[in-house]
MINUTOR-121308 format. One record per residue (C-alpha): residue number from 0; chain; residue in one letter; x, y, z. Coordinates in steps of 0.1 Angstrom, whole numbers. Layout:
<recs>
{rec NUM,'A','A',{X,Y,Z}}
...
</recs>
This chain:
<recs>
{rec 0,'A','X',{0,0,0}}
{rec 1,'A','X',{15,35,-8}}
{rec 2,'A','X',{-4,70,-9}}
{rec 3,'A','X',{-9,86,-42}}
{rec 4,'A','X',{23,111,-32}}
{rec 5,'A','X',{48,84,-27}}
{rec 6,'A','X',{34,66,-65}}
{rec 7,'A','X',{39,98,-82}}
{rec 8,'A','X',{70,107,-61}}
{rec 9,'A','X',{58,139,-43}}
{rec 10,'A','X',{68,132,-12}}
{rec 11,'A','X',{76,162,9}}
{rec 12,'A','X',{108,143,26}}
{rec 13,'A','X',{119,126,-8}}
{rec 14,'A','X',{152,139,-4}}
{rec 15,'A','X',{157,123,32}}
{rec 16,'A','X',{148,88,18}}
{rec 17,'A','X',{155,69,-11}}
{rec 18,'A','X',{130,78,-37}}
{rec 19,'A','X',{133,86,-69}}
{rec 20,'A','X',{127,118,-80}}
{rec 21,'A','X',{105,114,-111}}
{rec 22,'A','X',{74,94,-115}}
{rec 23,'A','X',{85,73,-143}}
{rec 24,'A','X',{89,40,-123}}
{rec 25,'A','X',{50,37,-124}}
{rec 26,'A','X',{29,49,-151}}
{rec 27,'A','X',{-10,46,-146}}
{rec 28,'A','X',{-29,37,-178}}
{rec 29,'A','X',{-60,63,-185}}
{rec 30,'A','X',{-88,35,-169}}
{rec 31,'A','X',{-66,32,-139}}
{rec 32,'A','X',{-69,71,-130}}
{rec 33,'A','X',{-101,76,-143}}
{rec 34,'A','X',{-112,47,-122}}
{rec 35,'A','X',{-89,61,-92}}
{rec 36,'A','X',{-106,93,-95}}
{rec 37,'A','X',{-148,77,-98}}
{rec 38,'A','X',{-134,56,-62}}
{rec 39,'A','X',{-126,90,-44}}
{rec 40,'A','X',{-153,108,-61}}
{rec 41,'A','X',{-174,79,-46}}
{rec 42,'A','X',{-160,82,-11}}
{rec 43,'A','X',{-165,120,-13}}
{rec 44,'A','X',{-202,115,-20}}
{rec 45,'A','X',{-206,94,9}}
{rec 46,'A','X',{-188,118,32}}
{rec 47,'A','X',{-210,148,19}}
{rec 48,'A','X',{-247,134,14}}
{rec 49,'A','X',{-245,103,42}}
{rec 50,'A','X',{-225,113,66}}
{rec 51,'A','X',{-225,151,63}}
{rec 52,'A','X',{-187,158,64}}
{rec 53,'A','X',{-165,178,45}}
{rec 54,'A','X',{-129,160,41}}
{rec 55,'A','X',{-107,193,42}}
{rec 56,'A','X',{-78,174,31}}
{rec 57,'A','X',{-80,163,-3}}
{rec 58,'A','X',{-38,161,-20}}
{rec 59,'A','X',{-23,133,-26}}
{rec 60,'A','X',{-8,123,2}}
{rec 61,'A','X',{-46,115,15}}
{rec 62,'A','X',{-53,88,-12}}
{rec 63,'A','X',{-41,53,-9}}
{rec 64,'A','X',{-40,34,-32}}
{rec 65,'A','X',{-39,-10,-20}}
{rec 66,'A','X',{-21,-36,-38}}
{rec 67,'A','X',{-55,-46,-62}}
{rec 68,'A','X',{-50,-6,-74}}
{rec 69,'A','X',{-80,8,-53}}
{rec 70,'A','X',{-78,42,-46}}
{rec 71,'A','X',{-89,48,-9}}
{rec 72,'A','X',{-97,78,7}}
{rec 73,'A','X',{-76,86,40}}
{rec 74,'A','X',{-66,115,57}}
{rec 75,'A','X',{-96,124,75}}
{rec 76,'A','X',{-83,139,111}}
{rec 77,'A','X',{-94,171,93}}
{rec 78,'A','X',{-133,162,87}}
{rec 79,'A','X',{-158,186,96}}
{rec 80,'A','X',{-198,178,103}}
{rec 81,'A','X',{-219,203,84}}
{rec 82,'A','X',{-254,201,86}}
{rec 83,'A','X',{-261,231,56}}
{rec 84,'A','X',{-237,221,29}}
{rec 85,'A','X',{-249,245,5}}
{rec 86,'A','X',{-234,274,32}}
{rec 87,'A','X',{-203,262,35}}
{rec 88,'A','X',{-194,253,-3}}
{rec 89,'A','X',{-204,284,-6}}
{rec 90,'A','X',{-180,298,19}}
{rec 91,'A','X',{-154,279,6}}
{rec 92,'A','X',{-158,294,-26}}
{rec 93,'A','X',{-156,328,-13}}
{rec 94,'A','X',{-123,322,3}}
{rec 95,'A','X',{-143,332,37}}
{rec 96,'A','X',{-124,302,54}}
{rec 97,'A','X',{-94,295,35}}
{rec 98,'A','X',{-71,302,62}}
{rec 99,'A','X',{-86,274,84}}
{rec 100,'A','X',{-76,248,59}}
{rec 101,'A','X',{-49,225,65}}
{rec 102,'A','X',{-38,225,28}}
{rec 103,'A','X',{-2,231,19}}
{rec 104,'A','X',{7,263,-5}}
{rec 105,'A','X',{13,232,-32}}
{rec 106,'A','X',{-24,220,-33}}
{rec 107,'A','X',{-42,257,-28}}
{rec 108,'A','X',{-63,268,-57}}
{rec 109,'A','X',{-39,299,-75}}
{rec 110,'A','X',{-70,321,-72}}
{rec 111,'A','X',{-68,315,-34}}
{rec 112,'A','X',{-35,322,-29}}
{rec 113,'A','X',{-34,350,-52}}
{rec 114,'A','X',{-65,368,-27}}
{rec 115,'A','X',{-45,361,2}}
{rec 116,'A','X',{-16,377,-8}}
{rec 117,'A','X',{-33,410,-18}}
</recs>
């Protein structure tokens, strides 16, 4: 099992630890991330209309990805129960919160960082 970071060689510490530094040791064919991306689309669904969480953490580093190839969603110390999803999208959107997120400067949006910075 390895997250989608240490597949693609974006690990944060790569330089500390014997990985490569490209992402040419593992190619994914087009069904295999297409099919990556409907699991996690999947598991965000069930977060957001069952359970009524937001995940807050979504970058590579959250998404595993098992032996078979299934993508799995991790990462979820940052969840937060909503009960009025519609508000805080929208509040997302707006940028109203952006500085609660746990994102690094890697994974933010550019128009997000670009209205923090002036």
């Amino acid at each position: 099992m390895a997250s989608l970071a240490n597949v693609l060689a974006y690990q944060e510490e790569r330089l500390q630890q014997n990985v490569p530094t490209t992402p040419k040791e593992y190619n994914f064919l087009d069904k295999e991330i297409k099919y990556g991306i409907l699991q996690i689309t999947e598991a965000l669904s069930f977060l957001h209309y069952s359970s009524q969480l937001i995940h807050r953490n979504i970058c590579p580093q959250s998404i595993l990805i098992n032996k078979r190839g299934t993508w799995k969603l991790a990462g979820l110390e940052f969840t937060e129960k909503s009960t009025d999803l519609d508000v805080l999208v929208s509040s997302l959107h707006s940028g109203l919160t952006i500085s609660r997120l746990p994102y690094s400067e890697e994974f933010k949006f550019k128009e997000c960082l670009t209205s923090q910075m002036g």
